[in-house]
N, C-alpha and C positions, 0 to 999 in steps of 0.2 A: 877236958875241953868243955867249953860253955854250950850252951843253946842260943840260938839267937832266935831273941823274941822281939813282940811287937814292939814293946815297950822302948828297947834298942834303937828301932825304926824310928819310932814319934821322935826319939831324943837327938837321934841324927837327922831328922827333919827340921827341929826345933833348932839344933845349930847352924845348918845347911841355910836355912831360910833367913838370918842375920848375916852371912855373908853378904859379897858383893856381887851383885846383880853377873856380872861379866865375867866372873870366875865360879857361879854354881849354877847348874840347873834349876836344882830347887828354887835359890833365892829369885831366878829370873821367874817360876812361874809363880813364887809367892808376890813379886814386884807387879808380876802382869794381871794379877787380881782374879776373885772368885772364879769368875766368867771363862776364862782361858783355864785356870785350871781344873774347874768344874765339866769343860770341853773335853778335857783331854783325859779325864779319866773315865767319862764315857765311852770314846775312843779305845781304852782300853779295855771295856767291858766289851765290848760289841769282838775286840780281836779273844780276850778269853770264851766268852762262847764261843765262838770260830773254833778256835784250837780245840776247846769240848765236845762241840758237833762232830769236828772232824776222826779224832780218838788219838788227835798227836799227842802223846802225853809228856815231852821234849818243849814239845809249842805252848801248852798247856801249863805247864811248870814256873815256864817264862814269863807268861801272859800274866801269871796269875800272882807274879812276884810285880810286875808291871803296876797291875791294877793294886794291891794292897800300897804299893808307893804311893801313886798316885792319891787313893782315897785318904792315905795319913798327910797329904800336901795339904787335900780339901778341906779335911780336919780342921788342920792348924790355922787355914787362912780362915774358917770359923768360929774359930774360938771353941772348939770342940773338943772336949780332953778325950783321948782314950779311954781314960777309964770311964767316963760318962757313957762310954757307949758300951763297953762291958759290965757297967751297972746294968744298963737298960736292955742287953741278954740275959745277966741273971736272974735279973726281974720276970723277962718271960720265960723262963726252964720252972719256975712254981706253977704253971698250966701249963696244957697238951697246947698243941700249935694251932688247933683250931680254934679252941675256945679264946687263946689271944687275937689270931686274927680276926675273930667274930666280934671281940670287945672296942677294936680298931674302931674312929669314925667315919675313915672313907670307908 
C-alpha cells in the first residue's frame, strides 16, 4: 500500500481545479478566486485550533485534513508550487527557529 502525500494532494487539486465549476468543489473555489478561498481556509484554521483547544483528537484529524486542502487550493490559486514551499522549510531547518524568526523582517 502507498502513502499518501502532499504531493498527491497538490496533483489532485491541480486536476480538481480545471474541472467544471458545477461538478467540483475545488474548481468552484478556484473559479470564486483568491478572496473566498483565502476565507475559507482561514475558516478552517480557526475550526482546527478549536478541535486542538478542545483535545478532540477525531475533530482534530479532520480539521486538520480540512485545513492542509484548503491551503493546497490557496496555493494553486497562487501560483505557489509545493515544493516552493518545502524549499523554504528546508531552507529554515539550516538554523534554530529563533535565529530564522529573528532574521525575518517583520
Amino acid at each position: 500500500m502507498s502513502t499518501f502525500t502532499l504531493a498527491d494532494l497538490e496533483a489532485i487539486v491541480a486536476a480538481r481545479a480545471a474541472a467544471d465549476p458545477s461538478e467540483s468543489w475545488t474548481a468552484k473555489l478556484v473559479a470564486a478566486g483568491q478572496p473566498k478561498a483565502a476565507k475559507k481556509l482561514g475558516e478552517e484554521a480557526v475550526e482546527t485550533v478549536i478541535a486542538a483547544i478542545e483535545g478532540d483528537k477525531a475533530a482534530l484529524t479532520s480539521e486538520a485534513a480540512d485545513l492542509l486542502y484548503h491551503l493546497m487550493v490557496v496555493l494553486k490559486i497562487g501560483g505557489v508550487p509545493l515544493q516552493d514551499v518545502l524549499g523554504e522549510l528546508e531552507r529554515r531547518t539550516g538554523q534554530s527557529g529563533l535565529a530564522e524568526k529573528a532574521s525575518r523582517k517583520n
